[in-house]
N, C-alpha and C positions, 0 to 999 in steps of 0.2 A: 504494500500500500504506500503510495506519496502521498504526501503532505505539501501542500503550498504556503509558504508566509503567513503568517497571521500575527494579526495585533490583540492583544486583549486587552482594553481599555478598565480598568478596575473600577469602572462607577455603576456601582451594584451598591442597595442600602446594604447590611452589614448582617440583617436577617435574613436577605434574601441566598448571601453566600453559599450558605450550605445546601442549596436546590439538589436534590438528587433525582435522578430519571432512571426507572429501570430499565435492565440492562437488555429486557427484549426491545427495546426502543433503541437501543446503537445505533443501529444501520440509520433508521433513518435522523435522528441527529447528526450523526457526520456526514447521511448524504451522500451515501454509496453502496454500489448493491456488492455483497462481498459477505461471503460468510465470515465467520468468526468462531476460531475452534475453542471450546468450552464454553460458551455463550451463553448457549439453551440449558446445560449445566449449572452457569453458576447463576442461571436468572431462576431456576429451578428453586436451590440454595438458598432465595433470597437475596443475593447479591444485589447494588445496584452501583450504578454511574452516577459518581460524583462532577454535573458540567463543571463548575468552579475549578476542581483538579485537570480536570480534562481540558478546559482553556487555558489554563497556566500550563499543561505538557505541552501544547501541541502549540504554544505562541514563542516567539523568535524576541516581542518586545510586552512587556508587562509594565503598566502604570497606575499609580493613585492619583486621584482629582485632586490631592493637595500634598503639603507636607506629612500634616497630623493623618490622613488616610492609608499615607503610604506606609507612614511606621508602624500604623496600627493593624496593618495586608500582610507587612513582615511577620509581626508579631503573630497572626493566625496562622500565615504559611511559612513557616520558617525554610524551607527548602528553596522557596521559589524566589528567582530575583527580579525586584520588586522597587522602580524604581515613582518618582513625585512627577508633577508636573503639574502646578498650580492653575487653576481654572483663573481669566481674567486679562487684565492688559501688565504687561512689563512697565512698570511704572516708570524708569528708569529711561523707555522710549516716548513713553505718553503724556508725560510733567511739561509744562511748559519750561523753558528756563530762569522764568524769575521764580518757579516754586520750584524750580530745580537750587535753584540761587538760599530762598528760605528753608527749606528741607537740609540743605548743604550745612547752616549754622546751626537748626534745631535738633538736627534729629540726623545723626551725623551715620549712622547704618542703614538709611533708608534704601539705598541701591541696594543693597546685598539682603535683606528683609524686610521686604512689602508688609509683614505684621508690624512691623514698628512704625508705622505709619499710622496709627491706632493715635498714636501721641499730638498729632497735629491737631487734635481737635484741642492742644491747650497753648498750641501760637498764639503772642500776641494778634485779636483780633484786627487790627491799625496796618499791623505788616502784612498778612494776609489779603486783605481790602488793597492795600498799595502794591501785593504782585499780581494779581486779580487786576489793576487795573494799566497795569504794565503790560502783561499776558493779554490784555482786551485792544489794546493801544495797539501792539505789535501784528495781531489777528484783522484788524480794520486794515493797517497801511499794508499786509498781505494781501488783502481782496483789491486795495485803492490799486494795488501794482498790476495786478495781471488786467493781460486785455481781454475785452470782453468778445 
């Protein structure tokens, strides 16, 4: 049997992970007609298929929706490698540069953790308003330039 690339994307709630499908259901789960020697034996048994195991065997790239999801996907599968990828924008790309500018003196880890970004809500209000209106300045005389 081949196998083709696959990604398993880890954004399942955390009740749902342990979905088990019996194992007279294989074939058509993976979607190939192809016996399977002890099968009918161990669906017999009781056996069944674990899909959560079975997408972490059969995937090349495995991810959590966040930091906190990935540690916690480790922590249930320890075998599997199990990497983060935070849902959202790269802050780092999407700041304008006067809150890149404010962020830089406040909150001096903010490129490297988007959680400590949590702290700007206790920026001077005054400074915020004045890159906000830098950031708004600089957005106008973009549109004033391009031709229409």
């Amino acid at each position: 049997m081949e196998f083709v690339t696959r990604v398993f994307p880890g954004k399942t709630d955390f009740l749902d992970l342990k979905d088990t499908l019996a194992a007279d259901l294989m074939k058509r789960a993976l979607q190939v007609d192809q016996n399977f020697p002890g099968l009918q034996e161990a669906a017999r048994q009781g056996a069944s298929l674990n899909m959560t195991q079975l997408a972490l065997g059969l995937s090349t790239y495995v991810n959590g929706v966040a930091k906190q999801h990935g540690e916690t996907s480790r922590q249930m599968f320890p075998g599997a490698d199990i990497e983060a990828i935070t849902n959202g924008v790269h802050a780092g790309t999407w700041t304008s540069p006067p809150f890149q500018q404010l962020f830089d003196r406040y909150i001096p880890s903010w490129r490297e953790d988007n959680y400590s970004l949590r702290s700007a809500l206790g920026l001077p209000a005054e400074e915020v308003w004045a890159a906000h209106l830098i950031a708004k300045h600089d957005l106008l005389e973009t549109v004033r330039q391009k031709p229409v």
